[in-house]
N, C-alpha and C positions, 0 to 999 in steps of 0.2 A: 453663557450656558445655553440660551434659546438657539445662536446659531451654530453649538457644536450639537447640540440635539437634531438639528435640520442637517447639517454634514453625514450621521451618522445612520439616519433616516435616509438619507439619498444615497448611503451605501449599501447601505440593508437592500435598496429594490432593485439594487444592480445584481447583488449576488443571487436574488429572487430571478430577473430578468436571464441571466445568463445559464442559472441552472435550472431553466425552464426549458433550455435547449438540449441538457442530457437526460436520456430516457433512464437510464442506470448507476446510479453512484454506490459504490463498496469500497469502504473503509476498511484497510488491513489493521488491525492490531495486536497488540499483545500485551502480557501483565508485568515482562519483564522482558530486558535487552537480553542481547545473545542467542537470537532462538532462529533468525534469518528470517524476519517480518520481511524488513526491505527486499531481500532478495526472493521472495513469493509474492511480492507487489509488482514489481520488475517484470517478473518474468509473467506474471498474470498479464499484465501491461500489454506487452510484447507480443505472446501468446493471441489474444484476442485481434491483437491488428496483425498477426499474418492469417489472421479468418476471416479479414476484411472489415472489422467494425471499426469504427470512426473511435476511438479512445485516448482519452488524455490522461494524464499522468503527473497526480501533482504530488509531488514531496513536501510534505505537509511537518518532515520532522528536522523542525527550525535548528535545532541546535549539533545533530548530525546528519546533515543533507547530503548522502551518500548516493542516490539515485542516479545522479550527470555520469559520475565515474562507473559507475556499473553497465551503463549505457555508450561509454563511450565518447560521450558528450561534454566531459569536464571543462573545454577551453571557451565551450561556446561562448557568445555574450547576447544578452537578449536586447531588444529596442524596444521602443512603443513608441506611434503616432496615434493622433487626434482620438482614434477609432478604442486605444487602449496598447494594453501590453501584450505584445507576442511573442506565444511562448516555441520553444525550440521542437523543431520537426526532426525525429528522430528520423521517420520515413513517414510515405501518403498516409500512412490511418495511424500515425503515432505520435503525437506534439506532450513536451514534458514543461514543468516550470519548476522550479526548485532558486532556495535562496542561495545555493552554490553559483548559480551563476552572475550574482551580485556582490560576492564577498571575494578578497582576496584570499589565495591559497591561503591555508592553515589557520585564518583568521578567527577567532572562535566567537559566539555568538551570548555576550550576556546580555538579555532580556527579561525583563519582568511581564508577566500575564497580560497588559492590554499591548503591550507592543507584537507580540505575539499573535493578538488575537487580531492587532489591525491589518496586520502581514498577511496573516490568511483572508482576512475578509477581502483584502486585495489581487492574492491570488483567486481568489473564487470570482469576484464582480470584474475586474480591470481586466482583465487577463482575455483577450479573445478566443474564447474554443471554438465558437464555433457552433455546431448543432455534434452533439456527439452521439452516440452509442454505448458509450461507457465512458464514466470519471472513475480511475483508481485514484484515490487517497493514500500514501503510507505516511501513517502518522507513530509518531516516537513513540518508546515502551512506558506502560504507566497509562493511567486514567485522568491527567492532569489537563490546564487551559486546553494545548492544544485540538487532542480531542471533542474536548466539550465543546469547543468552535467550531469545530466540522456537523458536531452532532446539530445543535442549535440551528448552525447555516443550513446543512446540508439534508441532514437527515440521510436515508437511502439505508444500506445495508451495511453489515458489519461481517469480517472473517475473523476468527483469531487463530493466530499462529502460535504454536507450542512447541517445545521436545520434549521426549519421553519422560524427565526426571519427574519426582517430585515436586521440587521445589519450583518448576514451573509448572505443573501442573495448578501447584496451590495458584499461582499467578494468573494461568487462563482461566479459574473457574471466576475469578472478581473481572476478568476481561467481558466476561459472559455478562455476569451481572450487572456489568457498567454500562454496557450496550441495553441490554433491557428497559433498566433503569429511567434513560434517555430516550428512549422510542423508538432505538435501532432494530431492523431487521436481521436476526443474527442467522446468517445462512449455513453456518456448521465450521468446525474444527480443524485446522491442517495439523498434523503433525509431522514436523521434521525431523531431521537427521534421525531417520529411524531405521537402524540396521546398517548395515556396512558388509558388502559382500568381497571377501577377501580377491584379490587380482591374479595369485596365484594359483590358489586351489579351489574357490568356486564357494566355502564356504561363507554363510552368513554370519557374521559376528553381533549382538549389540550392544555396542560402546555403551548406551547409552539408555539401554531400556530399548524395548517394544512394546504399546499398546496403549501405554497411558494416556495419550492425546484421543484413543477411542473410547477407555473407559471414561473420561471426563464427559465424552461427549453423551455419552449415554448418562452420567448422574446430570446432568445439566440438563439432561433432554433436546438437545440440538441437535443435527445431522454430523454427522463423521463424516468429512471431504474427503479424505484421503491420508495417507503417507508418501515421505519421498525421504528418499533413502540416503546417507552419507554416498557422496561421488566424487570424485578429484575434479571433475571437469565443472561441478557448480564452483570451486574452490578456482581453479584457472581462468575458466570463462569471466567470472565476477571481476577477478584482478585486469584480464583484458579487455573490460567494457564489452562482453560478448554475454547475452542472456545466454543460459544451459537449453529455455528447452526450444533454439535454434538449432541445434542439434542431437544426434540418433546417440542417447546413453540411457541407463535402466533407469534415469532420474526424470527428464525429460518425458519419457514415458507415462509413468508415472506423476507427471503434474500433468501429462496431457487430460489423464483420466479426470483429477479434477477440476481441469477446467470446464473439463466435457456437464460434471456434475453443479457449476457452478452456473451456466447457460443454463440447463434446463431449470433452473431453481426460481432465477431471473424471472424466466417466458413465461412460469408458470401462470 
């Protein structure tokens, strides 16, 4: 017992040590799957290092580690000498680490809560970042272990991702609360797939609702980031390891805005 308490004490001040190095950590999440967390992690990711900050990227959701593939990066394989683990350089200001690149295709991941939680601790302490400018987190939908790991470890900030319905709404207002909760910084609201502008005639349609992710964000009293709109090219881009806002679509756009709003919120 005495030398798994000294092991686990000598991990703790690695992950102390090395997120001493990031000036910004925000944690993406959400109350429930399906709402495109991952892919507002991604592209926040992404986004930030073509504005030149030093940003890592950890895929924090053990059990669908989707991040390599959206990237591009699924074949990679990582190494680590003396120094620790290194993780994959997507380009100059962009290194990811994800348990995708340790498992075999299609391999599924059953874990109970301390293995989970030793994974991250590992990703966080082992893992070389570096001196960074921003850690993205995407951690799985839900307020469970994983989360509570990041929180614990990491602390920093918190985003949640929603779409219009209801029934995620009910989901982002416990995402808010759970962030609280923990001592997270909840920097405001995204709402996705919100609205769908027809290809043809120009009309806006919503599949899906409009507004909810701002009325939440207003009963919860958080900031409202933004919306970003159903687009075919988040849907193509995603399947070909190509982030959306790399390129000129009314989506892109539109996440540039809140990114724009998520910097100044940081600096503040």
């Amino acid at each position: 017992m005495a030398e798994r308490m000294k092991k686990l004490k000598e991990e703790e001040e690695k992950v102390k040590k090395a997120m001493g190095n990031v000036k910004h950590k925000i944690a993406v999440l959400s109350g429930k799957g399906g709402v495109g967390k991952t892919t507002v992690a991604v592209n926040l990711a992404y986004s930030l290092a073509m504005k030149g900050y030093k940003t890592g990227l950890l895929d924090a959701d053990l059990h669908g580690p989707n991040v390599p593939k959206m990237l591009g990066i699924e074949d990679a394989k990582i190494y680590a000498d003396d120094a620790g683990i290194i993780p994959i350089a997507v380009n100059e200001n962009l290194s990811v680490i994800s348990l995708a690149f340790m498992l075999e295709r299609d391999m599924p991941v059953i874990w109970r809560g301390p293995l989970k939680t030793a994974a991250i601790r590992q990703f966080l302490g082992e893992v070389k970042w570096g001196e960074l400018d921003f850690l993205i987190a995407d951690l799985p939908p839900g307020t469970g272990d994983e989360a509570l790991s990041i929180a614990q470890m990491v602390g920093g900030n918190a985003i949640i991702v929603t779409t219009p319905q209801d029934v995620a709404l009910l989901d982002s207002r416990r995402a808010v609360n759970f962030a609280r909760k923990i001592g997270m910084n909840v920097l405001g609201i995204v709402e996705n797939m919100s609205g769908f502008r027809c290809p043809h005639c120009g009309k806006e349609i919503n599949l899906f609702k409009i507004g909810g992710g701002e009325r939440a964000a207003k009963e919860m009293e958080v900031d409202f980031l933004g919306r970003i709109p159903i687009d075919e090219k988040i849907v193509i881009d995603g399947d070909e390891g190509k982030p959306f806002v790399a390129e000129k679509c009314e989506a892109s756009e539109k996440f540039e805005e809140i990114v724009k709003k998520i910097e100044e919120k940081v600096k503040a």
